[in-house]
N, C-alpha and C positions, 0 to 999 in steps of 0.2 A: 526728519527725512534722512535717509542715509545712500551714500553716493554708489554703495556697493549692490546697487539692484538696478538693471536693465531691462527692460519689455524692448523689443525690436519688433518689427511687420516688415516684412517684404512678399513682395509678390513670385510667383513661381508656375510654372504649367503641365499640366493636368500628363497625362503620361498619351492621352492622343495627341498635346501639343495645342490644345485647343479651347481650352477653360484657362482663367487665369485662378489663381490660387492667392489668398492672405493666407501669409503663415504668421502668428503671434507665437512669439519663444521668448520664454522667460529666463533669462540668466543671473547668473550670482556671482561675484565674489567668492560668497560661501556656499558654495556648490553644495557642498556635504548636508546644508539645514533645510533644504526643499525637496519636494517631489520633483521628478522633473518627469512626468505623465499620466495620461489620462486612460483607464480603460476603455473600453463600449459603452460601459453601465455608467460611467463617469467615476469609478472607482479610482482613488490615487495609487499609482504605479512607483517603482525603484523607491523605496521605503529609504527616506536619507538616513545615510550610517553615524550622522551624529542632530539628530532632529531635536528640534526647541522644546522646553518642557511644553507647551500647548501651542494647536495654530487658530488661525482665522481662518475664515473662507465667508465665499462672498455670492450671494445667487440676487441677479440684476434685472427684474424684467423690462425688455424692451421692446418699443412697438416702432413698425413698419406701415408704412402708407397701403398698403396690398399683402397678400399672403405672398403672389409670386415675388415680388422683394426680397420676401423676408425666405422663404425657399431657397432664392439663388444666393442671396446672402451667406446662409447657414452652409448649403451645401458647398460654396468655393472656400470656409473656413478651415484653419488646421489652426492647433494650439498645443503645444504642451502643458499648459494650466487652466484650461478650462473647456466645460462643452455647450451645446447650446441645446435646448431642450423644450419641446411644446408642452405649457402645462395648462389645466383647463382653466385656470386662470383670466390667462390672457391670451392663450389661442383662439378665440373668437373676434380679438380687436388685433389680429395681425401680427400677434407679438412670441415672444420664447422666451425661457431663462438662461439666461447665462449663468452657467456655475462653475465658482474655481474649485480645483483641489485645496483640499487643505494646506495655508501657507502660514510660512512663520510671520508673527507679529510685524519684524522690521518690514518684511514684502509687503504684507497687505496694508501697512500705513503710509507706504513709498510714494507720490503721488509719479512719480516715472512709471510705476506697476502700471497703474490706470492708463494716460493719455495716447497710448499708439490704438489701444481698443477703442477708446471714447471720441478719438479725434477720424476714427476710421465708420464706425458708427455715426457721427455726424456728417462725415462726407457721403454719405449714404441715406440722409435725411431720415433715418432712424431717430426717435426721442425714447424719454422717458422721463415720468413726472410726478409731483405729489396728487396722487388719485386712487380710489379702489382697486383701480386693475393695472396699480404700475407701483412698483415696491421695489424695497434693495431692504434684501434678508443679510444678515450677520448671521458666523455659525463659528461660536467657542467652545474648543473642546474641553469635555471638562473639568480635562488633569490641572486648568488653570487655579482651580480650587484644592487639590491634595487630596487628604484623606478629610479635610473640614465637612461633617456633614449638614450643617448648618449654612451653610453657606446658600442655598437654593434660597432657602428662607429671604433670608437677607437682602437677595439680590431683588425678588418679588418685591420686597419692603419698599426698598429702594426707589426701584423704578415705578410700580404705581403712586406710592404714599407720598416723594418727596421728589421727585424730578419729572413724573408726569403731568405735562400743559405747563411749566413755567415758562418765562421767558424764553430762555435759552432753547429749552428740545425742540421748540418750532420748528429748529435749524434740521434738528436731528429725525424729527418724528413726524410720520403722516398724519395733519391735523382730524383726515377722518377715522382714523382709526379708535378702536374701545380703550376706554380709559377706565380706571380702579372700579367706578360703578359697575362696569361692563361684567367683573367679574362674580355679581349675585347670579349668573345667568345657570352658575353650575348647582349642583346637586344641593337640595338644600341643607344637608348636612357638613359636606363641605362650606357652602358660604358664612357658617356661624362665623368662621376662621376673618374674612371681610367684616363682619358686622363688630367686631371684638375689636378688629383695629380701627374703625372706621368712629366707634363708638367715647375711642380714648384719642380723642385728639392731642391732648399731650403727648402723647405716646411716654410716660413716661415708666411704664410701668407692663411691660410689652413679654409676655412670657417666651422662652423659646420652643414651648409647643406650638403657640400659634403661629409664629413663623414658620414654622414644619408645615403646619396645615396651610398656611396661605401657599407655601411652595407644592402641596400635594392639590393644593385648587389649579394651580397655575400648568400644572403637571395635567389635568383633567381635561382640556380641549386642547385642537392643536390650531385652534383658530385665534390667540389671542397673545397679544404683544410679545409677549414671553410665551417658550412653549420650551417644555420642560417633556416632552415626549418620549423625544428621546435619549436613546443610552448613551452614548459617549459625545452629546453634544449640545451648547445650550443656543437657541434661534432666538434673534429678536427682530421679530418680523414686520415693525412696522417703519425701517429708515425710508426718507425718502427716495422716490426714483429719482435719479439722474445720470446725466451725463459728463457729470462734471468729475476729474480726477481727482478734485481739491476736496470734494465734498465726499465722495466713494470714500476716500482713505483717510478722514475728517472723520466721518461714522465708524471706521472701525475703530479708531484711535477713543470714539468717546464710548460706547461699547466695552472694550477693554478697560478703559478707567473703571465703568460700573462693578467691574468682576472684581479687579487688584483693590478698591475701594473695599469693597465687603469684606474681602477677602484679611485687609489688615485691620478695617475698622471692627468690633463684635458687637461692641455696645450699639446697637438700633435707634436709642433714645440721643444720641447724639448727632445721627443723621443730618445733613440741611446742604440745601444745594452750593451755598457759600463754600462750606468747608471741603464738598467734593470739587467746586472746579479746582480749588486751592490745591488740592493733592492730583491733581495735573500737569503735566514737565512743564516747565517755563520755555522749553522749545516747542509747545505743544502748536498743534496744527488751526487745533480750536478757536487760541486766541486771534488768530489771522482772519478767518474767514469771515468775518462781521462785516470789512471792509472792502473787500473781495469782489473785483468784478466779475472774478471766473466762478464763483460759487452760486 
């Protein structure tokens, strides 16, 4: 966590004088490394003039006891890093997403980013939870990788082969979500690419075609953990919902490990979840939250 990021809310009124207004504004320190706006479309605005080589961004869905809640909620918001947005989703259980702009790594693992939205959110008896229609997406862009084109591979590897359903992703992952099986469901010539690793449990011996191909399966639906869709950014769409600061900025932080992991590790055969928390900062967020009564 670093001291140099502020989330502020204060209240303001409406230009009749007559609606109250939250305003969430994100400040920096390092002014120069953030967006500091949002268009209509939710597009990031004033392009920082010295921006991080990759950012995070974060789409949270939450849900409202009633639509009109959630209506007047949305409509008295202002933000400079995020918009709020109905998707079909969770528009039927009362709910919206919340998406930031793209924000540098230090922001979005800050847990100060989080609590003036989430504590405002909860005063508002808004939730959000581990369940089908309540999710918290991560979105890496994908200069996090370089020119490495292998790396898509890898990171598939990773995440379904050796860190899906252990212990630890509990934390991280919605227990209903699709897991490595899930993904026979693509084409069947695609899926060879699953049965070839699925088939070498060793994994010792792991070509880096099939990795290509698992990353071009995981590329094939945009419904599944991983979605490799699109072009300048990689989704991992099954964190869990919440409301919790500690756990929001927990997720991106382990998130991000996945990518810098691949990223140095190449050899695939050496993979194991040991050796990835191990290459986690020893001021990491992760190791706290197990104890956690805010998580």
């Amino acid at each position: 966590m670093t001291d140099a990021v502020t989330c502020i809310c204060f209240n303001s009124r409406d230009r009749s004088g007559k609606r109250s207004i939250m305003n969430f504004i994100l400040k920096s320190v390092e002014r120069k490394s953030i967006y500091t706006g949002l268009g209509d479309k939710g597009e990031p605005l004033n392009m920082p003039v010295s921006p991080p080589p990759y950012t995070i961004g974060v789409g949270l869905d939450v849900l409202f006891h009633s639509k009109s809640d959630r209506d007047a909620w949305c409509s008295n918001c202002r933000s400079n890093w995020f918009i709020t947005k109905l998707n079909s989703r969770v528009e039927g259980y009362c709910g919206c997403e919340f998406a930031t702009t793209p924000l540098s790594p230090e922001v979005a693992k800050d847990i100060n980013t989080w609590r003036p939205l989430t504590g405002a959110l909860r005063k508002a008896r808004a939730f959000s939870y581990d369940a089908s229609i309540s999710s918290l997406c991560v979105r890496v862009s994908r200069s996090i990788f370089g020119d490495d084109a292998d790396a898509l591979g890898r990171l598939a590897y990773l995440y379904y082969f050796v860190l899906s359903k252990t212990e630890r992703s509990r934390y991280f992952q919605r227990m209903d979500g699709p897991d490595a099986r899930d993904i026979n469901r693509a084409d069947a010539q695609k899926a060879n690419a699953a049965t070839v690793l699925r088939s070498s449990l060793q994994f010792k011996d792991i070509r880096t075609d099939v990795c290509r191909e698992l990353a071009e399966l995981a590329s094939k639906r945009g419904d599944y953990n991983l979605n490799f869709n699109h072009e300048d950014i990689i989704e991992f769409r099954q964190g869990k919902g919440t409301l919790s600061p500690l756990r929001i900025a927990s997720i991106c932080e382990y998130v991000e490990g996945m990518c810098l992991y691949v990223k140095k590790n190449k050899d695939i055969s050496k993979y194991n979840e040991s050796d990835f928390m191990d290459s986690l900062s020893p001021e990491s967020l992760i190791s706290s939250i197990y104890n956690s009564s805010e998580y």
